[in-house]
C-alpha positions in Angstrom: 32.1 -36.7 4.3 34.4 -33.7 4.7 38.1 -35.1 4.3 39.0 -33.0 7.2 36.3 -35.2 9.3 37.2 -38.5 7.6 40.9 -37.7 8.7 39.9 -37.3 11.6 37.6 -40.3 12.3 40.4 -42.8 10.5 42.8 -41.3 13.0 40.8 -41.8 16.2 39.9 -45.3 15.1 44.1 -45.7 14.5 44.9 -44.4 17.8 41.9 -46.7 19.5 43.6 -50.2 17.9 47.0 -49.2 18.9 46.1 -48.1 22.8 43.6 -51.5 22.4 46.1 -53.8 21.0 49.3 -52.1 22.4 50.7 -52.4 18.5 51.6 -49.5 15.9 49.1 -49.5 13.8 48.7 -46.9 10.7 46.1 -45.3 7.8 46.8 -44.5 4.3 45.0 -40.9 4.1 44.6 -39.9 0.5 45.4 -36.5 0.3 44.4 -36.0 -3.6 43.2 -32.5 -4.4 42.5 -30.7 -7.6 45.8 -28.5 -6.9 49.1 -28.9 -5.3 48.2 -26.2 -2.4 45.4 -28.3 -1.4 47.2 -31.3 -0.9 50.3 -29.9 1.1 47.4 -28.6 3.3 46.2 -32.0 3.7 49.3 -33.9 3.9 50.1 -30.9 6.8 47.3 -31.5 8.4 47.4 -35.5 8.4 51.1 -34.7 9.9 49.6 -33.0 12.8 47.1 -35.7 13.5 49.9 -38.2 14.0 49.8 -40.0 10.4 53.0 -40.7 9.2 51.9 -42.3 6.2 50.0 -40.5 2.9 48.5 -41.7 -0.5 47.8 -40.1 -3.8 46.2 -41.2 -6.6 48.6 -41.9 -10.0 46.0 -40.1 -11.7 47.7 -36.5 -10.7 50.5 -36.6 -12.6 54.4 -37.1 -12.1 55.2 -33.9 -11.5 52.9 -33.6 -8.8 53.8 -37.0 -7.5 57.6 -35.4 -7.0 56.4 -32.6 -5.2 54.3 -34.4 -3.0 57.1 -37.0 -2.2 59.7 -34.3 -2.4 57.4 -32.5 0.7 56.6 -35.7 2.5 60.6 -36.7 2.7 61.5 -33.2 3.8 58.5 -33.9 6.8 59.6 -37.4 7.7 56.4 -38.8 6.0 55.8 -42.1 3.8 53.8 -41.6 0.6 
């Protein structure tokens, strides 16, 4: 599955539970890439679908772990 679709899907089941339940509810998306570029365009897009919360894997490095928290502070986001 596309991550595009599965953010999408994760979402709309998100949204469901919380207008169901009448609680916040939430989703870890994991916005991993193979570059930086790809995973602000993720972590943008999860943004605009409501998500305020994002994952990567420890796998991509610490540098890339600051930039990505460094971007998701700056965007009111929690990695």
């Amino acid at each position: 599955m596309h991550w595009r679709d599965r953010f999408l899907y994760c979402m709309g089941g998100v949204n469901q539970a919380a207008a169901q339940t009448g609680e916040s509810k939430g989703h870890y998306l994991n916005i991993t890439a193979g570059t930086m570029e790809e995973m602000y365009k993720r972590a943008e897009f999860a943004r605009d679908l409501g998500s305020c919360i994002v994952m990567v894997d420890l796998i991509i490095g610490w540098t890339a772990i600051q930039s990505i928290s460094n971007w998701c502070r700056e965007n009111d986001m929690i990695l």
